[in-house]
C-alpha positions in Angstrom: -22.8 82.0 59.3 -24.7 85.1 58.2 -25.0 85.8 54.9 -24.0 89.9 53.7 -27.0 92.2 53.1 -28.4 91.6 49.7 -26.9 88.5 48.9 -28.8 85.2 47.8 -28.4 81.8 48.0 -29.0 80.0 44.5 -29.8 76.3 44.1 -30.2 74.4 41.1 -31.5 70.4 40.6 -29.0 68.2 38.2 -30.6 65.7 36.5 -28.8 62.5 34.6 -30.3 60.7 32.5 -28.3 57.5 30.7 -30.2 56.6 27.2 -29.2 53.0 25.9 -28.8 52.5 22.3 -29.1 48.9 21.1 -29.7 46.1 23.0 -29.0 45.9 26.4 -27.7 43.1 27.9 -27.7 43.1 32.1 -26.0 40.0 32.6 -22.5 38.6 31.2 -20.5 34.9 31.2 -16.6 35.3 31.3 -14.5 31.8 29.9 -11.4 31.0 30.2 -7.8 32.8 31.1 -5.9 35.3 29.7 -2.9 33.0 30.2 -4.5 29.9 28.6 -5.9 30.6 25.4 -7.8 33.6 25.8 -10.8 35.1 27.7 -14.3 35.0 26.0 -16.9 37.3 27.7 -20.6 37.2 27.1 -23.6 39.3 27.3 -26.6 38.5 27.3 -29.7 38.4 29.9 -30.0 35.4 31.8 -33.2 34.8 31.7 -33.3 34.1 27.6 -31.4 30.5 28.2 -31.6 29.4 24.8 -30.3 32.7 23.3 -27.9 32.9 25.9 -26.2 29.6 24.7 -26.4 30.1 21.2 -24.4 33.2 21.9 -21.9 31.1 23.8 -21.6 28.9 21.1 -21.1 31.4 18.5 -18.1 32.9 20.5 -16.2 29.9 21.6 -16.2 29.1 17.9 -14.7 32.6 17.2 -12.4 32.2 19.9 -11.3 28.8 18.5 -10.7 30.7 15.0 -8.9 33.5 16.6 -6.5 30.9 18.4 -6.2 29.2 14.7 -4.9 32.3 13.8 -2.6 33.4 16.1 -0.8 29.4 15.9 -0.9 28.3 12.8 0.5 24.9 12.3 3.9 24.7 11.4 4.2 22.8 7.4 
């Protein structure tokens, strides 16, 4: 299609950039099931085992607690 006399065609480059504040964690572990006492998810990178577990660790325990919580014993 022609364009009319005097008219221009105007381009323009779009650029996105995504900045990450904090840590970034590329990897995640998902426990458990809504249903049964909860979903724990994980983030962490892989490739830092030791880290990794200790993180695990760190939110079963809080997921235990949370459970605690929510049902406490009946006295």
């Amino acid at each position: 299609m022609a364009k009319p006399e005097g008219q221009q065609t105007i381009t323009e480059e779009i650029v996105h950039i995504h900045l990450f504040e904090g840590p970034y964690y590329p990897d995640s572990l998902e426990i458990g099931t809504p249903s049964k006492g909860g979903v724990v998810k994980v983030f962490e990178n892989l490739y830092d085992a030791t880290t990794f577990e200790t993180r695990v660790r760190a939110a079963m325990a809080l997921r235990s607690l949370a459970q605690g919580l929510a049902n406490p014993p009946e006295v």
